[in-house]
CHARMM-style PDB file with segment names, atoms N, HN, CA, C and O in Angstrom:
ATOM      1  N   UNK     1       5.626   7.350   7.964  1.00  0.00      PROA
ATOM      2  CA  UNK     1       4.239   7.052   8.179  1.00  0.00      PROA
ATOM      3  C   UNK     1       4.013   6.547   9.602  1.00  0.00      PROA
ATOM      4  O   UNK     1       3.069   6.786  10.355  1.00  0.00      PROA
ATOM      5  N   UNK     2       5.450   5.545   9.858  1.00  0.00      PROA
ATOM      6  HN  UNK     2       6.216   5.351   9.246  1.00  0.00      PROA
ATOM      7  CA  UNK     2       4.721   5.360  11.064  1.00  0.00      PROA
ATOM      8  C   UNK     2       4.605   6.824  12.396  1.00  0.00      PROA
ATOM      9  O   UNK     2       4.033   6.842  13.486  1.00  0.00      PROA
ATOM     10  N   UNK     3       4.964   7.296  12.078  1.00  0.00      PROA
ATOM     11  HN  UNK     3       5.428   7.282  11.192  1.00  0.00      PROA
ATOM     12  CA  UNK     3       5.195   8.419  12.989  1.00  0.00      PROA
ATOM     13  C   UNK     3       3.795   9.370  13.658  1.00  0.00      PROA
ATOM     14  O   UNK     3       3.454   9.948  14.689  1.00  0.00      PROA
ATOM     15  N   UNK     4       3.298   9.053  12.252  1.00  0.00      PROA
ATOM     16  HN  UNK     4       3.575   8.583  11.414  1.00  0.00      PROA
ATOM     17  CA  UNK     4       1.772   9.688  12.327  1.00  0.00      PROA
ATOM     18  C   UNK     4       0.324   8.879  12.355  1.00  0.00      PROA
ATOM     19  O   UNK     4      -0.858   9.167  12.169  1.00  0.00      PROA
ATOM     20  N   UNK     5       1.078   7.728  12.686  1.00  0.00      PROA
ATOM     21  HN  UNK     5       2.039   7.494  12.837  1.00  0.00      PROA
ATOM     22  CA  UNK     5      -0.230   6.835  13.584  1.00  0.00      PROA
ATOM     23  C   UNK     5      -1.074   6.161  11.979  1.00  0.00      PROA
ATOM     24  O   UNK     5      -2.178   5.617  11.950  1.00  0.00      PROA
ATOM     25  N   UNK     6      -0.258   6.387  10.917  1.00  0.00      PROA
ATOM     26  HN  UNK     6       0.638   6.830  10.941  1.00  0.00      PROA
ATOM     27  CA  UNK     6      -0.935   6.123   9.603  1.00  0.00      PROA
ATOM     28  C   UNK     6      -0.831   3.941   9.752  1.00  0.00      PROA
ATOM     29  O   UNK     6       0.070   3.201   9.356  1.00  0.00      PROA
ATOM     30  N   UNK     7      -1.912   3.650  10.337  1.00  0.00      PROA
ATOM     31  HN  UNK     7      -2.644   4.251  10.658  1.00  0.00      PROA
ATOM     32  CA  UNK     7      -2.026   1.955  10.507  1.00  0.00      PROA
ATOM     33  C   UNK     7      -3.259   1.096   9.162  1.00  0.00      PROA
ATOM     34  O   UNK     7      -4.298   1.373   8.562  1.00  0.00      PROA
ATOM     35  N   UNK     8      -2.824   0.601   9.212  1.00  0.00      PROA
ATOM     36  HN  UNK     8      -1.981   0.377   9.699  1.00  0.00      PROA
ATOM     37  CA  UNK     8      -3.722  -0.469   8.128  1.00  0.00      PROA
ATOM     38  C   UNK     8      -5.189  -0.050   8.102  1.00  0.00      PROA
ATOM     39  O   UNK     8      -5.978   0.411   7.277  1.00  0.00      PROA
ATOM     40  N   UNK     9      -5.192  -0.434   9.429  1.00  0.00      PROA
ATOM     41  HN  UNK     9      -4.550  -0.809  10.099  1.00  0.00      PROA
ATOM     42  CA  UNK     9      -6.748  -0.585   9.632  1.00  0.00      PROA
ATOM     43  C   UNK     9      -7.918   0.660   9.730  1.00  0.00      PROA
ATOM     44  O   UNK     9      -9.128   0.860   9.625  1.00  0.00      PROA
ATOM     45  N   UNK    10      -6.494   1.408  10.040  1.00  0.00      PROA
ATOM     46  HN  UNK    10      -5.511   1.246  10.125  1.00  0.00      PROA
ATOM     47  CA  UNK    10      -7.166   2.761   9.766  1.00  0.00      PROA
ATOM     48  C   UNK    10      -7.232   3.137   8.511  1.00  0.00      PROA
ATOM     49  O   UNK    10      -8.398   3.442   8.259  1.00  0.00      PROA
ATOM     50  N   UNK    11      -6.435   3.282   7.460  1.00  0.00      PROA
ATOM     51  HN  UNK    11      -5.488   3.034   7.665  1.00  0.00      PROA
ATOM     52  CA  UNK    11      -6.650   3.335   6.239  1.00  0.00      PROA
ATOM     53  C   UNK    11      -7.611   2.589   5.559  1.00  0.00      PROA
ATOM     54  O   UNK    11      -8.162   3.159   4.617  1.00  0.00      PROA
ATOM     55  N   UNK    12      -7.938   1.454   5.818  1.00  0.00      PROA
ATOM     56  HN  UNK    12      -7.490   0.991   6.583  1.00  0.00      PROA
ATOM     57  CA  UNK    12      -9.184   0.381   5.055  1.00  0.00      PROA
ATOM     58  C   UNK    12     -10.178   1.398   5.663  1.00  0.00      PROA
ATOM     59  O   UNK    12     -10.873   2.019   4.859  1.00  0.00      PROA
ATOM     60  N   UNK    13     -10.306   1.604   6.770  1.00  0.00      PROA
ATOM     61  HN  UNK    13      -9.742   1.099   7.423  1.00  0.00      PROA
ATOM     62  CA  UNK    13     -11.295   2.198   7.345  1.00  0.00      PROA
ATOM     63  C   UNK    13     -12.041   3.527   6.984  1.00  0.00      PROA
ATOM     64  O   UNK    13     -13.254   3.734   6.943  1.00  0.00      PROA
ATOM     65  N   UNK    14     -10.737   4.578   6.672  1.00  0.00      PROA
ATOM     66  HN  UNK    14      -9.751   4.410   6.705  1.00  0.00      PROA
ATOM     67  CA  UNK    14     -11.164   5.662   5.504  1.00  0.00      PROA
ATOM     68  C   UNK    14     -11.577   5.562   4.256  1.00  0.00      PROA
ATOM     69  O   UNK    14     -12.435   6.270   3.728  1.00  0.00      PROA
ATOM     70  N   UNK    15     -10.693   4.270   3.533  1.00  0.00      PROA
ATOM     71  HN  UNK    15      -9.996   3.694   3.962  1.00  0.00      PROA
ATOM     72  CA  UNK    15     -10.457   4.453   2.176  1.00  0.00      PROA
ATOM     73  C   UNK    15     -11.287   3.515   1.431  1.00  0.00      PROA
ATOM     74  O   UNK    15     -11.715   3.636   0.283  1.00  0.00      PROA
ATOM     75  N   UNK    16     -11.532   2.078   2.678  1.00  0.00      PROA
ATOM     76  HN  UNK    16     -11.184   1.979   3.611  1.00  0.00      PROA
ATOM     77  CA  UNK    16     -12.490   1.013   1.947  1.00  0.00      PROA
ATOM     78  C   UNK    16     -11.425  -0.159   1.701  1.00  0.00      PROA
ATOM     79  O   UNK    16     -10.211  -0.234   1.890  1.00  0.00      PROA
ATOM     80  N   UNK    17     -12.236  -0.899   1.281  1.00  0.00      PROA
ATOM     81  HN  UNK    17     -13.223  -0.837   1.127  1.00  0.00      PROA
ATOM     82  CA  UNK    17     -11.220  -2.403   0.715  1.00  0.00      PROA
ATOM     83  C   UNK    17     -10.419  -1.932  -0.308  1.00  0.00      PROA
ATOM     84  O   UNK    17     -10.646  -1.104  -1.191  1.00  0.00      PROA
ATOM     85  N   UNK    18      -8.932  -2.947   0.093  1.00  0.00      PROA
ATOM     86  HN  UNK    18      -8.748  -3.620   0.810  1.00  0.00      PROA
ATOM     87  CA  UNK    18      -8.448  -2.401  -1.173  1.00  0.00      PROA
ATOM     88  C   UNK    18      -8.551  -3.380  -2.839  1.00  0.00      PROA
ATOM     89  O   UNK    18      -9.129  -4.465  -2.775  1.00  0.00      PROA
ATOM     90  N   UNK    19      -8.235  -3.131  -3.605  1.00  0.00      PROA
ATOM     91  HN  UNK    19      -7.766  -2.250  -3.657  1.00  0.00      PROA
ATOM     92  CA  UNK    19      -8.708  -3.509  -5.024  1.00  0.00      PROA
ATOM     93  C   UNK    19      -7.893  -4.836  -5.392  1.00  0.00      PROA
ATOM     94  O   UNK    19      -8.304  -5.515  -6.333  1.00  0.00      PROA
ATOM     95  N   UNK    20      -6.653  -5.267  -4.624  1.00  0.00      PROA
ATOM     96  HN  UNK    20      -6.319  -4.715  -3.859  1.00  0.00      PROA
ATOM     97  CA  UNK    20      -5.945  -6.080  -4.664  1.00  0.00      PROA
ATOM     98  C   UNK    20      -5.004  -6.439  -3.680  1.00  0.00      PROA
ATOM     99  O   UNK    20      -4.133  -5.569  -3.661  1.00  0.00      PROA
ATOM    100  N   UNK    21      -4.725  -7.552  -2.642  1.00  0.00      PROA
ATOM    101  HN  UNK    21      -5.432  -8.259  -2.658  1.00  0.00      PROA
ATOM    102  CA  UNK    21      -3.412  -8.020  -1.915  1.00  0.00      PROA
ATOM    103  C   UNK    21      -2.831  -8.446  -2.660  1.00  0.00      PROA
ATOM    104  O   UNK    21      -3.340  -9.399  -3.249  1.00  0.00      PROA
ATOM    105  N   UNK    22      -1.630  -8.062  -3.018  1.00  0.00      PROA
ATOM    106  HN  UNK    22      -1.216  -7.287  -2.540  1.00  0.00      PROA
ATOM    107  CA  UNK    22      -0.536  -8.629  -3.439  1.00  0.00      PROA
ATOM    108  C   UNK    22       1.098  -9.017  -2.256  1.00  0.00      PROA
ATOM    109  O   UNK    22       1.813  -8.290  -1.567  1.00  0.00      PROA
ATOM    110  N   UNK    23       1.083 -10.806  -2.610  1.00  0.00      PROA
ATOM    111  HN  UNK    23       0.502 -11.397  -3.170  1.00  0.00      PROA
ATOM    112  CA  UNK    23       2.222 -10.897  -2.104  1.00  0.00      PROA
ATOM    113  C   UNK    23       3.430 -11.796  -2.276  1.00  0.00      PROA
ATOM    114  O   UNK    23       3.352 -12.991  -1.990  1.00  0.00      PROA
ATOM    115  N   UNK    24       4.641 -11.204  -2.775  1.00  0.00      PROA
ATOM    116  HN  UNK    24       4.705 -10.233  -3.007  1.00  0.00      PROA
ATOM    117  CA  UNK    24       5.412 -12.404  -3.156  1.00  0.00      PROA
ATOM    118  C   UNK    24       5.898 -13.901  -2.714  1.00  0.00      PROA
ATOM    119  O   UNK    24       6.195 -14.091  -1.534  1.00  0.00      PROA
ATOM    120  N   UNK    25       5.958 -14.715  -3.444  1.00  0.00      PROA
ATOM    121  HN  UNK    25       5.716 -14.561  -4.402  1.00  0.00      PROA
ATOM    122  CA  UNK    25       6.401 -16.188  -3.010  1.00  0.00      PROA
ATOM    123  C   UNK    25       7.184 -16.281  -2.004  1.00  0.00      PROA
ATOM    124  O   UNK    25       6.915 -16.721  -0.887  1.00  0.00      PROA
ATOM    125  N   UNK    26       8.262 -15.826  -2.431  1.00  0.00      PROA
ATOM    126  HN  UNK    26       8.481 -15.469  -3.339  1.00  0.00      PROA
ATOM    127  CA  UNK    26       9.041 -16.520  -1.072  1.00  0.00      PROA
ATOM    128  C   UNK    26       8.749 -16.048  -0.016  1.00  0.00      PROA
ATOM    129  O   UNK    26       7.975 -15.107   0.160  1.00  0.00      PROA
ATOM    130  N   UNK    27       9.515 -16.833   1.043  1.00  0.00      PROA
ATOM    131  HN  UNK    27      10.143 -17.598   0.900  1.00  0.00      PROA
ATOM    132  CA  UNK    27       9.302 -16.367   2.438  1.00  0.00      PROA
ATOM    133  C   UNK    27       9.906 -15.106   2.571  1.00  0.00      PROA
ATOM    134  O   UNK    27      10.926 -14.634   2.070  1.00  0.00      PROA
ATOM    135  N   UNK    28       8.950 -14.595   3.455  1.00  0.00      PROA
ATOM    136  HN  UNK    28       8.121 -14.978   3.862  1.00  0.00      PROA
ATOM    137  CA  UNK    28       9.195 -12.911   4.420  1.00  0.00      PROA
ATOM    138  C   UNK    28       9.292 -11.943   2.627  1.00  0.00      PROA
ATOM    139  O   UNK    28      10.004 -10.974   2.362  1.00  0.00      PROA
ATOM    140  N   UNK    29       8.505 -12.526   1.893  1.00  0.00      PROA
ATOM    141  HN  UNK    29       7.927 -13.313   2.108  1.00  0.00      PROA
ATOM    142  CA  UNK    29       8.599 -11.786   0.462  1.00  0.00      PROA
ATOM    143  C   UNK    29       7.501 -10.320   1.106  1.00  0.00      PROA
ATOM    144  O   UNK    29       7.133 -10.102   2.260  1.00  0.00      PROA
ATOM    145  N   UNK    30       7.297  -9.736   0.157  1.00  0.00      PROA
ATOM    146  HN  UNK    30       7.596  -9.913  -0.781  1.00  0.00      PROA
ATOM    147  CA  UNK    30       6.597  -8.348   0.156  1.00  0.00      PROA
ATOM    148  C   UNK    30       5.346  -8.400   0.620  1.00  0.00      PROA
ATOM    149  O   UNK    30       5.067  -9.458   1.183  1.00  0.00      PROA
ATOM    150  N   UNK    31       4.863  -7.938   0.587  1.00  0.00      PROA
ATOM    151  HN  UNK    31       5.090  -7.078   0.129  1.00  0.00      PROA
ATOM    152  CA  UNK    31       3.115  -7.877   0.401  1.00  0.00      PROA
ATOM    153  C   UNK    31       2.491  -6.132   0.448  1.00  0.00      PROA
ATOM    154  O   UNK    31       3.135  -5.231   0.986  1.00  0.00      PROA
ATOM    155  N   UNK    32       1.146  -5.926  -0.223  1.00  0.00      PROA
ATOM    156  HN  UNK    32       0.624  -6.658  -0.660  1.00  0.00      PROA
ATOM    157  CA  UNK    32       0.975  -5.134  -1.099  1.00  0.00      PROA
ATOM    158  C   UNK    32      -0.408  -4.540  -0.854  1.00  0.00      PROA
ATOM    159  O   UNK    32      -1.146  -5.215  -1.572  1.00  0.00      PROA
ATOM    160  N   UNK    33      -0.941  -3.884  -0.395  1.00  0.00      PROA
ATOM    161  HN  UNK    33      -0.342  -3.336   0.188  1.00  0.00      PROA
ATOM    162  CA  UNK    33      -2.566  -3.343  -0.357  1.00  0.00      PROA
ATOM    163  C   UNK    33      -2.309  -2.512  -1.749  1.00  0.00      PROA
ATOM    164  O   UNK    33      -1.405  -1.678  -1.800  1.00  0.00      PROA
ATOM    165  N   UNK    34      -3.339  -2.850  -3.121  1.00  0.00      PROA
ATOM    166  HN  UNK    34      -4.073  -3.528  -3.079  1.00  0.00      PROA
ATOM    167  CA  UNK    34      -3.362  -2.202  -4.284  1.00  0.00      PROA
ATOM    168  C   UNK    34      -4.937  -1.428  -4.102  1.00  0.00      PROA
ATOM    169  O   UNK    34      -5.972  -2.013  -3.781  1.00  0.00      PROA
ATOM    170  N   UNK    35      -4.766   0.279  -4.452  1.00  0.00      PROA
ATOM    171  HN  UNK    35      -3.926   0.754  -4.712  1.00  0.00      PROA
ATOM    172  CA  UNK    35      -5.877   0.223  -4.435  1.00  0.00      PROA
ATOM    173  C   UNK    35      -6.093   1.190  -6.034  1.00  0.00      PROA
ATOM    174  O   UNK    35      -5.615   2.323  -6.094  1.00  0.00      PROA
ATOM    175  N   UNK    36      -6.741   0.673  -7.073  1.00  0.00      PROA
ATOM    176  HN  UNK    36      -7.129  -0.247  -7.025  1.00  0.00      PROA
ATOM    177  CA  UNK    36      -7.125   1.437  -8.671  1.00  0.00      PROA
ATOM    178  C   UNK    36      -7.825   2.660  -8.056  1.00  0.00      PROA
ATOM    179  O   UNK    36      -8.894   2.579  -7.450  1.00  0.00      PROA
ATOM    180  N   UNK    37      -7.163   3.759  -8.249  1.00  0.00      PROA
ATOM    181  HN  UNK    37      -6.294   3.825  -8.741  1.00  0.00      PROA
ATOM    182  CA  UNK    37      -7.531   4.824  -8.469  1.00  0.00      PROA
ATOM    183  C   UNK    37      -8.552   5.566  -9.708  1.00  0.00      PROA
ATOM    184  O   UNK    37      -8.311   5.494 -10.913  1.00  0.00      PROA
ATOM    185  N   UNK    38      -9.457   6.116  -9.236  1.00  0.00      PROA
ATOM    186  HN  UNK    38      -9.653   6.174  -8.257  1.00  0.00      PROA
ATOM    187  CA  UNK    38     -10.176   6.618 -10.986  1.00  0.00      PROA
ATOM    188  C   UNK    38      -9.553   7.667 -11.946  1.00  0.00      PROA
ATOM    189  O   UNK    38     -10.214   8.211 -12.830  1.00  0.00      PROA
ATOM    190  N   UNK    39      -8.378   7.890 -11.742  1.00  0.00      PROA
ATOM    191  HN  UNK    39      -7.841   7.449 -11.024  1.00  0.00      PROA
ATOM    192  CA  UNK    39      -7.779   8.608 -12.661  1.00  0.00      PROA
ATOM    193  C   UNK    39      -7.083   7.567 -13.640  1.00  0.00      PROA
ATOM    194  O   UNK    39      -6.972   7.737 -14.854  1.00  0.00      PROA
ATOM    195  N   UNK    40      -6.669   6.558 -12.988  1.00  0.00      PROA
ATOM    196  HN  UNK    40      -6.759   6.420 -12.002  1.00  0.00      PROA
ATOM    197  CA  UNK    40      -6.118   5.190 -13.648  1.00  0.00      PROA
ATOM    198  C   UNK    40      -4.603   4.900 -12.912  1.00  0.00      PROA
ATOM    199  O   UNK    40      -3.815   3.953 -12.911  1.00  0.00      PROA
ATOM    200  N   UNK    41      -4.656   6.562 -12.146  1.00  0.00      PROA
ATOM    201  HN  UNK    41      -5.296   7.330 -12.147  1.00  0.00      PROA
ATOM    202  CA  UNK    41      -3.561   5.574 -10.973  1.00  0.00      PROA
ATOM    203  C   UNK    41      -3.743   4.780  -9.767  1.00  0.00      PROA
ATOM    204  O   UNK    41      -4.861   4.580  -9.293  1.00  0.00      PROA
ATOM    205  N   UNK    42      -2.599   4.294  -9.228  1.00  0.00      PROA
ATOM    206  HN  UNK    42      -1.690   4.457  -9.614  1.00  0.00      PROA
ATOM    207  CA  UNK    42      -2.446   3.343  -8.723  1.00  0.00      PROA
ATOM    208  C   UNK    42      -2.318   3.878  -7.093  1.00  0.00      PROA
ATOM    209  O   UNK    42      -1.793   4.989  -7.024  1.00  0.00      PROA
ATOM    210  N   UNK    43      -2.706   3.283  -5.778  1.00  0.00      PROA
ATOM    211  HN  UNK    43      -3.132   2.380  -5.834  1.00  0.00      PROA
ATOM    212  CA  UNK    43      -2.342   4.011  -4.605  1.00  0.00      PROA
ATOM    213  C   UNK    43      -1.374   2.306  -3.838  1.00  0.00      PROA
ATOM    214  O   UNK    43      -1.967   1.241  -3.663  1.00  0.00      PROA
ATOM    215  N   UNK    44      -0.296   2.467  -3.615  1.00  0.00      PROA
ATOM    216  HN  UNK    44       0.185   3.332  -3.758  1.00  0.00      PROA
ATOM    217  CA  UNK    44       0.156   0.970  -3.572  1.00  0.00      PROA
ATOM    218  C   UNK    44       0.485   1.169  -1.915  1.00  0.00      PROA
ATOM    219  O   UNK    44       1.098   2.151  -1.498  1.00  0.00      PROA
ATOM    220  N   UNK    45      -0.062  -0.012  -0.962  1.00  0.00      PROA
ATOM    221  HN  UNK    45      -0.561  -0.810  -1.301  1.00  0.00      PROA
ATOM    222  CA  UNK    45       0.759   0.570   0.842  1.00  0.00      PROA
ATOM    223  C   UNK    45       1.725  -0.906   0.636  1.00  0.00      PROA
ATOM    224  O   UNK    45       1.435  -2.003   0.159  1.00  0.00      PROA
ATOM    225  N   UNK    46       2.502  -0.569   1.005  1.00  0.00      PROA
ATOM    226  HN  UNK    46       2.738   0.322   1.392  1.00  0.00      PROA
ATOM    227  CA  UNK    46       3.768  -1.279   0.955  1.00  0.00      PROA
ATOM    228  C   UNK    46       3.747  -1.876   2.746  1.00  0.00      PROA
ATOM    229  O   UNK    46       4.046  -1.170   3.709  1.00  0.00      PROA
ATOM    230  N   UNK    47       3.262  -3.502   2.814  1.00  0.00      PROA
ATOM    231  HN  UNK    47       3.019  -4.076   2.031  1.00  0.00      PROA
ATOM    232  CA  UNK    47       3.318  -3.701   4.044  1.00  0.00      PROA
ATOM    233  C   UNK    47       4.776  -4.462   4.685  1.00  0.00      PROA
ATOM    234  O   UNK    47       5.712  -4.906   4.019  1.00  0.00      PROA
ATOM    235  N   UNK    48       4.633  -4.449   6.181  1.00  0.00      PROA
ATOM    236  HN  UNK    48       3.873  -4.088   6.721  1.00  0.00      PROA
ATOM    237  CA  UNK    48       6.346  -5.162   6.073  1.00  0.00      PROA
ATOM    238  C   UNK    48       5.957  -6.469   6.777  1.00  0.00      PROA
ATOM    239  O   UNK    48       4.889  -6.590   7.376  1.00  0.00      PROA
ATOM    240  N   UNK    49       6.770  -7.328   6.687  1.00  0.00      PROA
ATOM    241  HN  UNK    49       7.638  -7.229   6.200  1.00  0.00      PROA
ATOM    242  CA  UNK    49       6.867  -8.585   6.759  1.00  0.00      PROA
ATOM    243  C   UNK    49       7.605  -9.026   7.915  1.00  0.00      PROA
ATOM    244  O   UNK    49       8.775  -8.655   8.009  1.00  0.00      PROA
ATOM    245  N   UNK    50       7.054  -9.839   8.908  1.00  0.00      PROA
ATOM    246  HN  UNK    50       6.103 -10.141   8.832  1.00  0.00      PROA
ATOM    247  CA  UNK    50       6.120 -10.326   9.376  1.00  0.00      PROA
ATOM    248  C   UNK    50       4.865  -9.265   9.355  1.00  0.00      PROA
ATOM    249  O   UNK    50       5.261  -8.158   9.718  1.00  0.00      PROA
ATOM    250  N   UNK    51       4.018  -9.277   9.162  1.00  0.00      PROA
ATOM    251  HN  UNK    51       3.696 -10.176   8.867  1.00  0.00      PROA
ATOM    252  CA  UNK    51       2.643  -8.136   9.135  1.00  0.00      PROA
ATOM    253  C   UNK    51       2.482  -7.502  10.230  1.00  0.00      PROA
ATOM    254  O   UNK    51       2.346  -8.046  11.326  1.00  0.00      PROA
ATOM    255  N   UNK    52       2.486  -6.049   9.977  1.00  0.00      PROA
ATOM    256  HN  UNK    52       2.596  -5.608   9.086  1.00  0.00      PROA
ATOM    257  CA  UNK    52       2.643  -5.109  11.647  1.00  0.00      PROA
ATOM    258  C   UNK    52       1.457  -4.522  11.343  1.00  0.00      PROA
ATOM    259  O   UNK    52       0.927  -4.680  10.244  1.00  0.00      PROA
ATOM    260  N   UNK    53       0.903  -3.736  12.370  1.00  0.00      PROA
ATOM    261  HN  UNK    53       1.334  -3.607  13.263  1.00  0.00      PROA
ATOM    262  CA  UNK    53      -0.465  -3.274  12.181  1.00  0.00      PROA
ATOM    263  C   UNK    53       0.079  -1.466  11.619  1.00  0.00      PROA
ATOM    264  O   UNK    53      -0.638  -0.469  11.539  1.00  0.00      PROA
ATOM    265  N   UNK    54       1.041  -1.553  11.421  1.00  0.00      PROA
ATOM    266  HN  UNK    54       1.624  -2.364  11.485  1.00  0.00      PROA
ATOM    267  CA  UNK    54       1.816   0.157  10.567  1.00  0.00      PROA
ATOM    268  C   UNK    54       2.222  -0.801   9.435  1.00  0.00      PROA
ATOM    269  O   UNK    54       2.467  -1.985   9.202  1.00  0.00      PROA
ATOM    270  N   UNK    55       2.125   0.788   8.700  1.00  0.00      PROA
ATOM    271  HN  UNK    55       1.927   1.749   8.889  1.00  0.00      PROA
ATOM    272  CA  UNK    55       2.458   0.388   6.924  1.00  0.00      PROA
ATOM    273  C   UNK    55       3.790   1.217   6.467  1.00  0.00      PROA
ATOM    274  O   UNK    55       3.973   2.384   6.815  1.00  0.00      PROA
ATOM    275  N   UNK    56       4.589   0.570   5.749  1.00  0.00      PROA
ATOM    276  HN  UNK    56       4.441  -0.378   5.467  1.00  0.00      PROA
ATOM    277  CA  UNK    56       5.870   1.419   5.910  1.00  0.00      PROA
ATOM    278  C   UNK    56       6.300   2.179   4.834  1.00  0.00      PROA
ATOM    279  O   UNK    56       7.408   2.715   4.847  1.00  0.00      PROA
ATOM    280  N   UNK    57       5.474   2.284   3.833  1.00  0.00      PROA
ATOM    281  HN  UNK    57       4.574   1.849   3.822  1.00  0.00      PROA
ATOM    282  CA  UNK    57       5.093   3.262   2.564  1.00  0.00      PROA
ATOM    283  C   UNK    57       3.944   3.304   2.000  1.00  0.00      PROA
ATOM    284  O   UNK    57       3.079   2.473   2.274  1.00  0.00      PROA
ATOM    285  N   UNK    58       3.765   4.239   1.158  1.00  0.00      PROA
ATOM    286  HN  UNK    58       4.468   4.914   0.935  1.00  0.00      PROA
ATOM    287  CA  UNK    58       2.464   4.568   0.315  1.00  0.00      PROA
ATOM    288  C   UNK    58       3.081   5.277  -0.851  1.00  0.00      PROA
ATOM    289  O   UNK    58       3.531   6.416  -0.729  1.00  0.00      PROA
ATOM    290  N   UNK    59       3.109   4.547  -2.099  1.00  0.00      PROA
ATOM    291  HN  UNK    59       2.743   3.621  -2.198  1.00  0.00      PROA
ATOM    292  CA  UNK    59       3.409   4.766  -3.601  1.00  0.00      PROA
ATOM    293  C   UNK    59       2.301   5.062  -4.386  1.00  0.00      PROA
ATOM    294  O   UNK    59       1.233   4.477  -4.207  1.00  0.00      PROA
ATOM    295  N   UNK    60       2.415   5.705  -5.030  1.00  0.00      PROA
ATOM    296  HN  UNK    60       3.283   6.180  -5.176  1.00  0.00      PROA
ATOM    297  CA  UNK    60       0.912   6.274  -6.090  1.00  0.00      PROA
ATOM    298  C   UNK    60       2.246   6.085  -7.721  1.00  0.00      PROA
ATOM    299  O   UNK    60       3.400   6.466  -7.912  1.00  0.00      PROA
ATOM    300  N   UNK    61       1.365   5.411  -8.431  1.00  0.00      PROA
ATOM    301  HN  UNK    61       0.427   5.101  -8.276  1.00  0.00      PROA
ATOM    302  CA  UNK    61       1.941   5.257  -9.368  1.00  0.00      PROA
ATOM    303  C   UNK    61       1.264   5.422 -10.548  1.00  0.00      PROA
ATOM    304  O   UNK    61       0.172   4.856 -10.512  1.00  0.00      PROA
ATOM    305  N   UNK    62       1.537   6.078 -11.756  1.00  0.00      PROA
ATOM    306  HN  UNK    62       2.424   6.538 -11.785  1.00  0.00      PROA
ATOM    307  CA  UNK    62       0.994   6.510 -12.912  1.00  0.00      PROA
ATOM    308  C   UNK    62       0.672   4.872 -14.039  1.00  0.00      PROA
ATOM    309  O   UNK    62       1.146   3.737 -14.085  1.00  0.00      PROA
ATOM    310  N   UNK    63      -0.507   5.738 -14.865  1.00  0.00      PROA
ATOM    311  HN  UNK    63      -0.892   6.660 -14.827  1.00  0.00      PROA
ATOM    312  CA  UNK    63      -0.836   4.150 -15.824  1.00  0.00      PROA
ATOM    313  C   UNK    63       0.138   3.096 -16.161  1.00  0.00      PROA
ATOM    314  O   UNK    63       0.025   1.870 -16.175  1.00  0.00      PROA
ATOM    315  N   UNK    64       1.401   4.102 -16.506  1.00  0.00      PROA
ATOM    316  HN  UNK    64       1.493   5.098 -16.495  1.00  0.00      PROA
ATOM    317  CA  UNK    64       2.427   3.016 -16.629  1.00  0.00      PROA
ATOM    318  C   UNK    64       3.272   2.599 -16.003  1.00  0.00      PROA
ATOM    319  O   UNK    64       4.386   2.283 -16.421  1.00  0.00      PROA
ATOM    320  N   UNK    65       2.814   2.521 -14.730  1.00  0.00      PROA
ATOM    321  HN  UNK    65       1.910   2.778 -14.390  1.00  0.00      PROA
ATOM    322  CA  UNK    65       3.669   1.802 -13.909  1.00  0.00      PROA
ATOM    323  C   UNK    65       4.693   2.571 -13.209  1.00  0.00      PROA
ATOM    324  O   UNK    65       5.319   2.040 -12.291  1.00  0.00      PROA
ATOM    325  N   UNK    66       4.951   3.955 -13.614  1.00  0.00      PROA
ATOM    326  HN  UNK    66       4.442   4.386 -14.359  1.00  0.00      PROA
ATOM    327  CA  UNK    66       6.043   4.623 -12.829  1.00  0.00      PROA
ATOM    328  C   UNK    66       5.277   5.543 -11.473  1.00  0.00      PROA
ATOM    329  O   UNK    66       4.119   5.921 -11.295  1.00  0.00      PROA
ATOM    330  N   UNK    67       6.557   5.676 -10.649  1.00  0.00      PROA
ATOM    331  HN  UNK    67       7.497   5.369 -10.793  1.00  0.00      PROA
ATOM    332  CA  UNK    67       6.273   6.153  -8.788  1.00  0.00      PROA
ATOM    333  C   UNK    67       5.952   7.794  -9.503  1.00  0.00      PROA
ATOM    334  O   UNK    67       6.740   8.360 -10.261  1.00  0.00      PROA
ATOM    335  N   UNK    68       4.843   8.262  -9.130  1.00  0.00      PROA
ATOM    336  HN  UNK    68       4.203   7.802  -8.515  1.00  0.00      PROA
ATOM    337  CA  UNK    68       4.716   9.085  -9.216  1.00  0.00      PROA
ATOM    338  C   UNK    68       5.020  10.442  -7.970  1.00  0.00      PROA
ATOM    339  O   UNK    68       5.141  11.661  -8.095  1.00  0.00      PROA
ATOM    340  N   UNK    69       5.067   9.354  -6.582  1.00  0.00      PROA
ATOM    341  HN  UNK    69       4.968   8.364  -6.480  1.00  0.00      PROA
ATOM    342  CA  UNK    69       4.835   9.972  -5.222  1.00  0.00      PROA
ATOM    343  C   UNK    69       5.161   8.532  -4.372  1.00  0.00      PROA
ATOM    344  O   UNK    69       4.706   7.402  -4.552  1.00  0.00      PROA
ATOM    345  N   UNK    70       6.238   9.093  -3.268  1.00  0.00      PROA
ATOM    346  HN  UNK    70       6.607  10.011  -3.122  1.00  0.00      PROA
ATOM    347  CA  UNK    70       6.310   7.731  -2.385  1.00  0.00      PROA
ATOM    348  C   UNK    70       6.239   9.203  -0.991  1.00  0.00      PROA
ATOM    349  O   UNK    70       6.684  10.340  -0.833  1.00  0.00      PROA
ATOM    350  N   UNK    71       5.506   8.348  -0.377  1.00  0.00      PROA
ATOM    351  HN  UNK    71       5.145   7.425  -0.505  1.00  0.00      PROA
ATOM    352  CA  UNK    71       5.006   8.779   0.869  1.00  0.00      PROA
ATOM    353  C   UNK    71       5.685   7.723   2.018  1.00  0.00      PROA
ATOM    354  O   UNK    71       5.552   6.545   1.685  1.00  0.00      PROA
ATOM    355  N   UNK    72       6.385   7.934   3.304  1.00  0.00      PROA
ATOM    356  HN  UNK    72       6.493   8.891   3.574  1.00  0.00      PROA
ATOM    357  CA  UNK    72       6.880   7.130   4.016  1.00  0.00      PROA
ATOM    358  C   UNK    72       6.891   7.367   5.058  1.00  0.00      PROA
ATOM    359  OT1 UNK    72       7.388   6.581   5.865  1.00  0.00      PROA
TER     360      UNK     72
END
């Protein structure tokens, strides 16, 4: 992703707010742009830690929780 200029802000910018930040407790833990899809999947950008203005995956995941598509 990073290769193709695919950045945060550009994505909010196409796609809109996303539906949830998620980010884990500990230090330098994960963090998460969730966005609910209307099919009932999931579009997940996987950010990296310390926060860079590039995103270092994009997971789409089915109702139950499984990767349907990892984009990187």
């Amino acid at each position: 992703m990073r290769g193709n200029g695919m950045r945060v802000g550009k994505f909010i910018a196409q796609f809109g707010t996303p539906t949830r930040y998620v980010v884990r407790r500990k230090e330098q833990g994960n963090a998460f742009l969730v966005y609910d899809l209307s099919d009932g999947h999931e579009a997940v950008l996987y950010l990296p830690r310390p926060l860079a203005p590039d995103f270092a995956a994009i997971v789409i995941m089915d109702k139950a929780g499984k990767s349907v598509r990892l984009l990187k």
